[in-house]
C-alpha positions in Angstrom: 0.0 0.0 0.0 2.5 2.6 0.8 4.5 1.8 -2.7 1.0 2.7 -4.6 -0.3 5.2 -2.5 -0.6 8.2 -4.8 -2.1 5.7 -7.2 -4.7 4.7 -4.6 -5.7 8.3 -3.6 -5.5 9.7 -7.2 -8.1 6.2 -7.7 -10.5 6.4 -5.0 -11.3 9.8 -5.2 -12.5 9.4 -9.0 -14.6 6.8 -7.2 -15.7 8.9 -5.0 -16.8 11.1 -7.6 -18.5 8.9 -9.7 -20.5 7.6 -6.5 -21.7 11.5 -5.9 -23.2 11.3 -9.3 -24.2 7.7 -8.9 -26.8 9.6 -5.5 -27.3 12.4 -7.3 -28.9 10.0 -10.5 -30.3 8.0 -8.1 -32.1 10.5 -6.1 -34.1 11.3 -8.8 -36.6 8.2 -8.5 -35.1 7.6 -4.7 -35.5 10.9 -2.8 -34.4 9.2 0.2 -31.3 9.1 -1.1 -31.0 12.6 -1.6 -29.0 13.3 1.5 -26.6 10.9 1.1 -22.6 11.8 0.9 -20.3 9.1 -1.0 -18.8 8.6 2.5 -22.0 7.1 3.8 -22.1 4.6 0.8 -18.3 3.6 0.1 -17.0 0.5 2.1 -13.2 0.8 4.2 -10.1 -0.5 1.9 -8.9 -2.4 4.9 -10.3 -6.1 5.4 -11.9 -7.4 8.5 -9.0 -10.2 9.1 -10.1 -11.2 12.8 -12.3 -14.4 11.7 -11.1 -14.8 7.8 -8.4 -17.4 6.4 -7.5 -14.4 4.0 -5.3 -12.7 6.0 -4.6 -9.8 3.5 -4.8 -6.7 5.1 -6.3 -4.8 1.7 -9.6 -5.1 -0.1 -8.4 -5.3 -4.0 -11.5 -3.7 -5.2 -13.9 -0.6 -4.4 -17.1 -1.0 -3.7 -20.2 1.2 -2.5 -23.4 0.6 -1.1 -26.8 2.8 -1.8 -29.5 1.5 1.0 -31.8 3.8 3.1 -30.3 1.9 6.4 -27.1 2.4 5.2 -24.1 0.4 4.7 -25.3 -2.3 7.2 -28.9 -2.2 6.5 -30.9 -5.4 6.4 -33.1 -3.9 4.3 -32.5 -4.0 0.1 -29.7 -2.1 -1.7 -28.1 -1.0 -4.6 -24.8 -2.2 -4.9 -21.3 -1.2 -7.1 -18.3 -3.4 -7.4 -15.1 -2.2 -9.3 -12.2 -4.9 -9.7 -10.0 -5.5 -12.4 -12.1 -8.3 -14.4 -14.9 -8.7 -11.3 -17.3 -6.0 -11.9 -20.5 -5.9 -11.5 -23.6 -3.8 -9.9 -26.3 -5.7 -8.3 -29.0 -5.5 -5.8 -31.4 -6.8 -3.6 -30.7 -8.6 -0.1 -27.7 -11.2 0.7 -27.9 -14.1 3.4 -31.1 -12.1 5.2 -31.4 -12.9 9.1 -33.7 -15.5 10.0 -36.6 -13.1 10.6 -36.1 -11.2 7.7 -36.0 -14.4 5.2 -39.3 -15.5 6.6 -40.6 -12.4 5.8 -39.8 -12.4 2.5 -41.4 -15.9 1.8 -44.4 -14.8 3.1 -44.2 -12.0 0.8 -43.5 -14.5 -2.2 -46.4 -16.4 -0.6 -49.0 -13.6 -1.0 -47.7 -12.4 -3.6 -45.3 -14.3 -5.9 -47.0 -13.6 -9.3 -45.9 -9.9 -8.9 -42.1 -11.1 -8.0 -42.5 -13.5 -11.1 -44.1 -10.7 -13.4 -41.1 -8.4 -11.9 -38.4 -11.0 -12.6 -40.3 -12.0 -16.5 -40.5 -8.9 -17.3 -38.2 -7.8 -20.9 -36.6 -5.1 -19.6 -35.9 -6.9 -16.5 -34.6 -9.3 -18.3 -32.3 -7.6 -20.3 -30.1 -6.7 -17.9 -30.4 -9.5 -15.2 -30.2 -13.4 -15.3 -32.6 -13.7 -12.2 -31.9 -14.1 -8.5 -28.8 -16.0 -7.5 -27.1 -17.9 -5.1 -27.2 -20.2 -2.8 -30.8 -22.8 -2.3 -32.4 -25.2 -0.1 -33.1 -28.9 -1.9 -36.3 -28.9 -0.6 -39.5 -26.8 0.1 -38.6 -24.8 3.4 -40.3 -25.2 6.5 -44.0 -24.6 6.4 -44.5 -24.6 2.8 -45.9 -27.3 0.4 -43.3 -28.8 -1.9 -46.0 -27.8 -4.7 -46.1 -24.7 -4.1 -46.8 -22.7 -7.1 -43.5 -20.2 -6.5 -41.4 -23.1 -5.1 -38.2 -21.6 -7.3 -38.6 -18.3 -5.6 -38.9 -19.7 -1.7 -36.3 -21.8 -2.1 -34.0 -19.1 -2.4 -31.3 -18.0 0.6 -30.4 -14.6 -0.8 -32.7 -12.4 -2.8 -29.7 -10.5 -5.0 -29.5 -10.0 -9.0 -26.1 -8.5 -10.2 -24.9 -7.6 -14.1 -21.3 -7.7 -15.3 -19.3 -4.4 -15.7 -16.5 -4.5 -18.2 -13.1 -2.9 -17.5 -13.3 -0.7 -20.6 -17.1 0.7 -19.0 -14.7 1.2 -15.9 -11.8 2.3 -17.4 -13.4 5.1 -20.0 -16.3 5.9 -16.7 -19.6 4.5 -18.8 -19.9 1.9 -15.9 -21.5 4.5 -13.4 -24.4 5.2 -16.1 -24.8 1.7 -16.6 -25.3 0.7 -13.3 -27.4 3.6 -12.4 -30.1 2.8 -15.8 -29.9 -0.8 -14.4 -30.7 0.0 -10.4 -34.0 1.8 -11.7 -34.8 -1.5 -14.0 -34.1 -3.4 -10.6 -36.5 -0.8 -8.6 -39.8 -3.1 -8.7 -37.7 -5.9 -7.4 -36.2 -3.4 -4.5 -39.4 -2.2 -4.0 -40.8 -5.5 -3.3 -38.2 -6.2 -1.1 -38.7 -3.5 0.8 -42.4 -3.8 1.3 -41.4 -7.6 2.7 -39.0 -6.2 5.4 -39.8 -2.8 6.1 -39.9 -3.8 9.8 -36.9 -5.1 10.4 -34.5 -3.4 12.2 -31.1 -2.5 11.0 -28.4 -5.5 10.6 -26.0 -7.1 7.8 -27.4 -5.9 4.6 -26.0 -7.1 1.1 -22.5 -7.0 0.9 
């Protein structure tokens, strides 16, 4: 760190800048977001080592974090990842607590023809794959193993992401990118949201 340095400032205060006008773009169609300074949103460079095998004491990426509860909400987020080769935005809620992931099924079990219209529909779909990640073998606890939005509730982690290239990084087109693709992702924030708008704050998706 201390050879590279200059390069590292020089770096993370262009990221810095392009997460100001990643809230600012935001803000438009999340006015909660509005008071938000990149500070609030951009993770530490240095790792957590206490409890990891990875004993490096850098991160090797930049990352930042848009979410009303901020960095450590449990609630939904918007999310920004810059590494050379690894990029990616994405959204939505990783590994949810216990009481926040049965809230969310019983959100998908009320009302998981809107999540499947959300996740169907062709803009949607232009941008994201579909939720990922990790999923139970089985129907979870309490719910019929023919249950009409079995996919959805089987799910661990509600998150979507999209690929960012190094040139969109490189030549700054990344920050519009991910910005046109969190508003595509709103409906599936939204819904999110409505699920676990109760919870208090915790680990939220990165």
């Amino acid at each position: 760190m201390d050879a590279n340095k200059d390069w590292y400032r020089k770096n993370r205060e262009r990221f810095l800048e392009d997460v100001a006008w990643m809230i600012a773009n935001i803000s438009e169609w999340e006015p909660g977001f509005a008071s938000f300074q990149p500070k609030d949103c951009v993770f530490r460079q240095n790792r957590d080592v206490r409890f990891s095998a990875n004993k490096d004491p850098y991160k090797t990426n930049f990352a930042a974090y848009f979410a009303l509860g901020g960095k450590k909400s449990m609630g939904p987020g918007y999310y920004v990842h810059v590494q050379p080769g690894q990029s990616f935005f994405a959204g939505g809620i990783w590994m949810p607590e216990a009481d926040s992931l049965k809230k969310i099924r019983q959100e998908i079990d009320y009302s998981g023809h809107e999540l499947r219209e959300i996740l169907e529909a062709t803009s949607f779909k232009s941008v994201f794959k579909g939720i990922e990640g990790e999923q139970l073998k089985s129907a979870p606890k309490g719910f019929d193993s023919e249950h009409p939005y079995l996919d959805l509730l089987r799910f661990k982690s509600f998150i979507v992401s999209s690929p960012l290239s190094d040139k969109e990084i490189e030549d700054g087109s990344y920050k519009e990118k991910a910005v046109e693709g969190f508003k595509i992702m709103k409906p599936f924030h939204d819904f999110l949201s409505r699920a676990v708008e109760d919870s208090e704050t915790g680990e939220g998706l990165l």
